[in-house]
C-alpha positions as CSV (number, residue, x, y, z in Angstrom):
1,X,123.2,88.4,77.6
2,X,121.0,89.7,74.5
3,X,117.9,88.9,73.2
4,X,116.7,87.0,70.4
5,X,115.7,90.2,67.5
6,X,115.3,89.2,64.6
7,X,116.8,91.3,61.4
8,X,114.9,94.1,60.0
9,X,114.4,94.9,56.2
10,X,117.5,96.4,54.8
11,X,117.9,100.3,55.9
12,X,116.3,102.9,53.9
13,X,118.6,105.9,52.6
14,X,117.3,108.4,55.1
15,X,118.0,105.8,57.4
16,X,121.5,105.3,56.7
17,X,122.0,108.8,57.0
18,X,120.5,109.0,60.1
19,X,121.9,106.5,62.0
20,X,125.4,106.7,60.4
21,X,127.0,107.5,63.4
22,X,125.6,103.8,64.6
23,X,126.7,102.1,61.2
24,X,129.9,103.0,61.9
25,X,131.0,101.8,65.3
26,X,131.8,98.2,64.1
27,X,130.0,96.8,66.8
28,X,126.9,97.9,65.8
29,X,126.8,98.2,62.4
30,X,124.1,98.0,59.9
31,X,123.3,94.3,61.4
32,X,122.6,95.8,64.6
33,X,121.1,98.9,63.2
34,X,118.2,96.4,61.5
35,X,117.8,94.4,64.9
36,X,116.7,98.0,66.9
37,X,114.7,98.8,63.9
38,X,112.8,95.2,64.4
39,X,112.7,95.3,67.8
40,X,109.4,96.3,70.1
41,X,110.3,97.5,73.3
42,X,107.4,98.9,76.2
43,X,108.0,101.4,78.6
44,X,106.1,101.1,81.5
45,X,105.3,105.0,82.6
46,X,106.1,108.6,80.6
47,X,107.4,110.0,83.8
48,X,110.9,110.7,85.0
49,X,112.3,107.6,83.6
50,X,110.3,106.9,80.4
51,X,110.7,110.5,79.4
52,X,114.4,110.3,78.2
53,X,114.6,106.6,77.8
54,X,111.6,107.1,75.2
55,X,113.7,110.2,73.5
56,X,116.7,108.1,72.9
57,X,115.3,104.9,71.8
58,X,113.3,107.0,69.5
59,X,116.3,108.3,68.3
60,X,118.4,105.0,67.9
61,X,115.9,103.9,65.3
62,X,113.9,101.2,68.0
63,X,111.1,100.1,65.5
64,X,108.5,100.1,67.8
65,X,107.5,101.8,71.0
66,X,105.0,101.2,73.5
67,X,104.4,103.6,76.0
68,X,101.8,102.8,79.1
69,X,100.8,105.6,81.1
70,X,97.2,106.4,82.3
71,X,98.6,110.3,84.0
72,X,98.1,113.4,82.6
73,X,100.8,116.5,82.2
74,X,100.9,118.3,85.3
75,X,103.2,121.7,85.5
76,X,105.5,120.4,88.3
77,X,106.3,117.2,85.6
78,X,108.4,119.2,83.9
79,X,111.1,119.9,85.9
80,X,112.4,116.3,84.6
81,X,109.8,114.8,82.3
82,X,111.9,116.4,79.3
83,X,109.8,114.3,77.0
84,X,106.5,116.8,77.3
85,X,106.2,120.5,77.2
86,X,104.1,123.4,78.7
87,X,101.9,123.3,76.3
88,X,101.6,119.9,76.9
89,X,100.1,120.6,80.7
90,X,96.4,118.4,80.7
91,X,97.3,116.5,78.0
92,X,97.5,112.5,78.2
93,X,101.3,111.4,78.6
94,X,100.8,109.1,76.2
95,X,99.7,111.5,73.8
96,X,102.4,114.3,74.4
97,X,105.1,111.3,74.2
98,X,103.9,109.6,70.9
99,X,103.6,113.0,69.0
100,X,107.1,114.2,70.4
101,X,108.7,111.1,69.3
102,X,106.8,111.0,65.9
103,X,108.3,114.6,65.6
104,X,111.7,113.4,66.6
105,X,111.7,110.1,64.5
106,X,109.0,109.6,62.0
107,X,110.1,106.1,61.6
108,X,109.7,105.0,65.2
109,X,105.8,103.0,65.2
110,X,104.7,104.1,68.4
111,X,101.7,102.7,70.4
112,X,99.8,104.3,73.3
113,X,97.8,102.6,76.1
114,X,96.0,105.2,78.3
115,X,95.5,103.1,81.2
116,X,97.2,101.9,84.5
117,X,99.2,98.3,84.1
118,X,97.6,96.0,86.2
119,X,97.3,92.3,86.9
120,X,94.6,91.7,84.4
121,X,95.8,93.6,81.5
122,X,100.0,92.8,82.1
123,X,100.4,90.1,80.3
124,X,98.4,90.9,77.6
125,X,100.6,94.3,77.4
126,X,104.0,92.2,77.4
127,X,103.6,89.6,76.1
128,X,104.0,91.5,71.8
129,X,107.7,93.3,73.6
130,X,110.8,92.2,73.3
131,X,112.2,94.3,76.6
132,X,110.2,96.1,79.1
133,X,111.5,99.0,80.9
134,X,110.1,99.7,84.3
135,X,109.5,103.7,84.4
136,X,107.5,103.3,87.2
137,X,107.6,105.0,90.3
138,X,106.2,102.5,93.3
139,X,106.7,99.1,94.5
140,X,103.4,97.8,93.6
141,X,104.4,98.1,89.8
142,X,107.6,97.1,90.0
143,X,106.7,93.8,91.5
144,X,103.9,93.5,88.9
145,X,106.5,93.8,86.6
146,X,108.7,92.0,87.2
147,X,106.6,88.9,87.9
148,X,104.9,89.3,84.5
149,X,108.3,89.7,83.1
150,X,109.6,86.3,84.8
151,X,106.3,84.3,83.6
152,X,106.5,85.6,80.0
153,X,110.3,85.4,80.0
154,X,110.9,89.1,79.1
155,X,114.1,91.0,80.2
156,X,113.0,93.7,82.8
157,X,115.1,97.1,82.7
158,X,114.4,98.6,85.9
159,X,115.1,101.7,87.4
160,X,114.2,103.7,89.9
161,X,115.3,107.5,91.7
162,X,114.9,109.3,94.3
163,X,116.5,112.6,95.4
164,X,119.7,112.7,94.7
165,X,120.2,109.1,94.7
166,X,119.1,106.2,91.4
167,X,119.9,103.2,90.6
168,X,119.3,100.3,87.9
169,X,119.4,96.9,86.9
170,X,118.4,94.4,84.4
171,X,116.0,91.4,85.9
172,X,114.4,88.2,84.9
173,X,116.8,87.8,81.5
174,X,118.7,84.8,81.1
175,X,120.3,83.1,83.9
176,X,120.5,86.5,86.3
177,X,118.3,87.8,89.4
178,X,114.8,88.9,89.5
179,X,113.3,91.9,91.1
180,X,112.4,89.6,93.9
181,X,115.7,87.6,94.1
182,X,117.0,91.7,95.7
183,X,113.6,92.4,97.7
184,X,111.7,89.1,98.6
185,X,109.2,91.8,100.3
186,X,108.0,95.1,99.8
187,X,108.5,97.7,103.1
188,X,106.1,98.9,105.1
189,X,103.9,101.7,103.3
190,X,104.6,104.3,106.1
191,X,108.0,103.9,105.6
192,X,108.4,104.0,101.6
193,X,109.7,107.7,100.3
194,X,108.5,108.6,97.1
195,X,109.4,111.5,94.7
196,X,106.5,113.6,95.2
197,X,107.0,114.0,99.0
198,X,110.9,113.7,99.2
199,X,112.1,115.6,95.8
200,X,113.9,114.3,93.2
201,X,117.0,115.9,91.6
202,X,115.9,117.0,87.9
203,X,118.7,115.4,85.9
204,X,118.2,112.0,88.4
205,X,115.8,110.5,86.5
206,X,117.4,111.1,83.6
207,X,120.9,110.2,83.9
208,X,119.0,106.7,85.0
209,X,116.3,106.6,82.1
210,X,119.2,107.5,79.6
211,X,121.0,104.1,81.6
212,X,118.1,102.1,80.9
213,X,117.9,103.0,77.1
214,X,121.4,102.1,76.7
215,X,121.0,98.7,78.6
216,X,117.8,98.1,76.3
217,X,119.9,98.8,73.3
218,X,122.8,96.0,74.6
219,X,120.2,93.8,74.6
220,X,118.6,93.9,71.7
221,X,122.3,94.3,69.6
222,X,124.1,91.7,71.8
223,X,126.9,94.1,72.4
224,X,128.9,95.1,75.4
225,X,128.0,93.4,79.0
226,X,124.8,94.3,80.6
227,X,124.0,95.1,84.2
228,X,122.2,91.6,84.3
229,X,123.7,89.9,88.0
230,X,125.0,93.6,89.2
231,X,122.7,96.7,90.5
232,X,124.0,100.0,89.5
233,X,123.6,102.9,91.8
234,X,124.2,106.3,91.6
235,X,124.7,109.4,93.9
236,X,124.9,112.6,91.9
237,X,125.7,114.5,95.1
238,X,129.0,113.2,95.3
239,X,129.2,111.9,91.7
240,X,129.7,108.5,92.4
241,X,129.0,105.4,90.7
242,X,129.0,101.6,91.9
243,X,128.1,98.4,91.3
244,X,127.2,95.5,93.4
245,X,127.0,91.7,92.2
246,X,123.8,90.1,92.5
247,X,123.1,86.5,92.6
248,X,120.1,84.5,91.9
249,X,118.3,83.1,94.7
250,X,116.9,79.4,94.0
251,X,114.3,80.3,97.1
252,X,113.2,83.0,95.2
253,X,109.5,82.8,94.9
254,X,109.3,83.8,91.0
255,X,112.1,82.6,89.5
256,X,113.5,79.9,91.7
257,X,111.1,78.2,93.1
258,X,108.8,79.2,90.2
259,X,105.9,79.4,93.2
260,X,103.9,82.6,91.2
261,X,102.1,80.8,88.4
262,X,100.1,84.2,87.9
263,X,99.7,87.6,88.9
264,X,98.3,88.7,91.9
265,X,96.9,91.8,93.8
266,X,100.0,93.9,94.2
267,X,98.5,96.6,96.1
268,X,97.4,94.1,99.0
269,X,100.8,92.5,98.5
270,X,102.2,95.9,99.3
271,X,100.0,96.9,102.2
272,X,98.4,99.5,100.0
273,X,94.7,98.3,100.1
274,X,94.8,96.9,104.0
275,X,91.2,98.7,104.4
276,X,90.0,96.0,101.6
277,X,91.1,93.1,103.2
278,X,89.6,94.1,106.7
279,X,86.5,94.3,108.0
280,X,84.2,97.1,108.6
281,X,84.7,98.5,111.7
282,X,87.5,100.5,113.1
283,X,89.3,100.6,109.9
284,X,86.1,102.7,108.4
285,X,86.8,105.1,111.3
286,X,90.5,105.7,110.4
287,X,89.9,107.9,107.3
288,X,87.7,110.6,106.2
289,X,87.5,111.9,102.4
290,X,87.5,115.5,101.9
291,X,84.3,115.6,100.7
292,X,83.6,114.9,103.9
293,X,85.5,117.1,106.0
294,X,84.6,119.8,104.1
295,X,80.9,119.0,104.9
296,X,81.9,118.5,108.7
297,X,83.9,122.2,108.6
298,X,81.2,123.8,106.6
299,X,78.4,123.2,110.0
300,X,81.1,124.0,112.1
301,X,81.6,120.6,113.6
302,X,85.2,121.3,113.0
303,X,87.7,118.1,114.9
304,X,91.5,119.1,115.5
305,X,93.4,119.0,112.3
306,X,97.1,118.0,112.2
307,X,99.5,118.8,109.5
308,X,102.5,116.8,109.6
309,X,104.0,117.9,106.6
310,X,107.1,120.5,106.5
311,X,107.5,123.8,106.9
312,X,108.4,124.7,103.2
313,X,104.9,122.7,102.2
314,X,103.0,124.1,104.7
315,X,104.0,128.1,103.4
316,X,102.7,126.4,100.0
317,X,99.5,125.6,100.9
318,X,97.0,125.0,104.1
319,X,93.4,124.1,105.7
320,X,92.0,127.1,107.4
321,X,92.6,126.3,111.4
322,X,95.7,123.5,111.3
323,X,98.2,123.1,113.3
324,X,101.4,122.2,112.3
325,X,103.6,119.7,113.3
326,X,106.2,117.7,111.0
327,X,106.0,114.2,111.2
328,X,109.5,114.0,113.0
329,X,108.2,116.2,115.3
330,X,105.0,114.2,116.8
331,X,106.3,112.8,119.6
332,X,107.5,115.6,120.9
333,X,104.4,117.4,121.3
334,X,101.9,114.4,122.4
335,X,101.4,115.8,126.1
336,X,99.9,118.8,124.4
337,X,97.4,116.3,122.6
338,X,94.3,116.0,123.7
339,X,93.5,111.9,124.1
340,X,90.3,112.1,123.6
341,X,89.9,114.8,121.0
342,X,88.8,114.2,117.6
343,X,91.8,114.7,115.4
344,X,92.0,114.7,111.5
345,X,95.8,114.2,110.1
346,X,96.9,115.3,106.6
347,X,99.9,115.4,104.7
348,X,100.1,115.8,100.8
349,X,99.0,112.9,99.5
350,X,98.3,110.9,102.6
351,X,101.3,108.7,103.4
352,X,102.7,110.3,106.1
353,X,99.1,111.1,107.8
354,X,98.7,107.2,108.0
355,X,102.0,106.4,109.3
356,X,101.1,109.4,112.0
357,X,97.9,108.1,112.5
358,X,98.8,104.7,112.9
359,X,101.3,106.1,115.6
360,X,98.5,107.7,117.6
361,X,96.2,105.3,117.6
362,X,99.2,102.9,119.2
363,X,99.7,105.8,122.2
364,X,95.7,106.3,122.9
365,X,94.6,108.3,120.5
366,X,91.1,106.2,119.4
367,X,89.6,109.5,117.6
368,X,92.3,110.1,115.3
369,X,91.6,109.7,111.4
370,X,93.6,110.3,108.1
371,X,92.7,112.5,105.6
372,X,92.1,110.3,102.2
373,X,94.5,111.4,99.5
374,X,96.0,114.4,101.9
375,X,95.7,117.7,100.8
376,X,96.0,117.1,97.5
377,X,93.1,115.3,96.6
378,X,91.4,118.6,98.8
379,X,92.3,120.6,96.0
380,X,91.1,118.5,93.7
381,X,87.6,117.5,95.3
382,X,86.9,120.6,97.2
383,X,88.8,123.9,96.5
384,X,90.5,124.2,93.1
385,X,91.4,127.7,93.7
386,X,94.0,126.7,96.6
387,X,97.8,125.8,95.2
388,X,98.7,122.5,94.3
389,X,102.4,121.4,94.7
């Protein structure tokens, strides 16, 4: 499957010389060569994924990049997003991404949109690409992405890591699968992993990223068979590589049954904004801010607080009086719970605090509430001078 690129002007002699090694693998060529130079493709995040995918389209001559992205450089990016630098630490991802790949290609046009992708700016931001590739690093985005991709008609290169583990795919092109046509649903919340919790192998993201630039470049040059109808995934720990055949399911809500005419709210799809759909009541019980605790601490009206992170994260950073006990591990100390204390869970970012909370409340625990945004966002909004991780 390819796309439909149209030819470029005819290569200037600095290009020739820079892409020779291109012009001369025959089935590339200078034809090909002109169709990545004409072609506009958007990477959906500057992260893990669109860090190296960005470097080596840049450097296969793609005419135009768009890079959206609405984070800013943070120290522990670096580790994998090769893309950005130490000096780069505050700066706008967007920013740090377009001057590094100006520096690395000054023929690459490059455009930067400082903001989050959404349902009300998607398909605005698609629709002027010829390929998307989905950098991004949660499901909410990777169903937006997909179903934009599927209404515009837009190949979807999608990848995603985690640990040691990636994998990738090419959706909604041609006749092949969708995003949905593999998950019809999104999991639960308290049971998705994500990267900043779990870890991520450095070179993870971009041994994928570096896959997805090579399946955009198939596409837009018509060479080689893409990973369109087959997921790709990848376990660096035992270096091994598979592929399983995927089918397109005529039920599938996007692209079978065509039954998504538009977008919709993907973080109430994905159970990440169930407060917002309920009633006050005892869902505005179930978290506090930090803000707030802090307020509570500081006139000693100080409830239990539970840190059910691990042990490693916990020797990072702490709130003064916590106890710890790893998520794994709450069961096994519930008889030494007090039912009808009032308890305040926190993790990092405030995942796993729901999921325990949730768990609590289920066993008799009605005084228990999460800490919005973990500790984390306590750095952020109340100490600065503690460690973030």
């Amino acid at each position: 499957m390819s796309i439909s690129s149209p030819l470029a002007p005819l290569l200037t002699s600095d290009e020739q010389q820079r892409y020779h090694r291109h012009l001369i693998l025959p089935e590339v060529g200078e034809e090909g060569q002109r169709r990545l130079k004409a072609s506009r493709v958007l990477l959906v995040g500057a992260g893990g994924l669109g860090a190296p995918a960005a470097l080596y389209l840049a450097a296969a001559g793609i005419g135009h990049l768009g890079i959206v992205d609405a984070d800013s450089v943070e120290l522990s990016n670096l580790q994998r997003q090769v893309i950005h630098d130490t000096r780069d630490v505050d700066r706008a991802k967007v920013a740090s991404a377009e001057a590094r790949i100006h520096a690395l290609n000054p023929h690459v046009d490059v455009t930067a949109y400082r903001t989050r992708l959404t349902s009300s700016n998607a398909m605005e931001l698609l629709a002027d690409y010829d390929v998307i590739i989905d950098g991004s690093d949660n499901f909410a985005t990777r169903y937006l992405v997909n179903d934009a991709c599927v209404l515009l008609g837009k190949p979807d290169v999608s990848g995603s890591v985690l640990r040691f583990e990636g994998q990738a795919s090419v959706f909604a092109a041609g006749d092949g699968p969708c995003y949905r046509c593999l998950f019809r649903e999104p999991p639960p919340p308290a049971l998705v992993q994500n990267c900043v919790d779990s870890g991520v192998l450095g070179v993870v993201p971009g041994l994928i990223g570096i896959i997805q630039a090579a399946e955009t470049i198939k596409l837009i040059t018509g060479i080689g068979e893409t990973l369109v109808g087959r997921l790709l995934l990848v376990d660096t720990l035992r270096m091994r590589f598979r592929t399983i055949d995927l089918q397109k399911d005529p039920d599938c809500v996007a692209c079978g049954r065509h039954e998504i005419t538009s977008l919709i709210d993907y973080d109430v799809f994905c159970g990440l904004a169930r407060h917002a759909a309920e009633p006050a009541g005892d869902a505005a019980v179930d978290e506090i801010t930090p803000t707030a605790l802090a307020a509570r601490l500081e006139r000693g009206d100080a409830p239990l607080l539970l840190d059910v992170r691990e042990p490693h994260e916990w020797a990072i950073v702490r709130l003064p009086d916590a106890r710890l006990v790893p998520l794994d591990s709450v069961p096994d100390v519930l008889e030494t719970l007090d039912r009808t204390a009032e308890i305040v869970v926190y993790c990092h970012h405030g995942l796993r605090s729901a999921a325990a909370v949730d768990w609590l409340r289920e066993q008799g625990f009605a005084r228990v509430r999460n800490l919005v945004g973990g500790i984390d966002r306590w750095t952020i909004d109340v100490d600065p001078s503690l460690r973030r991780y």
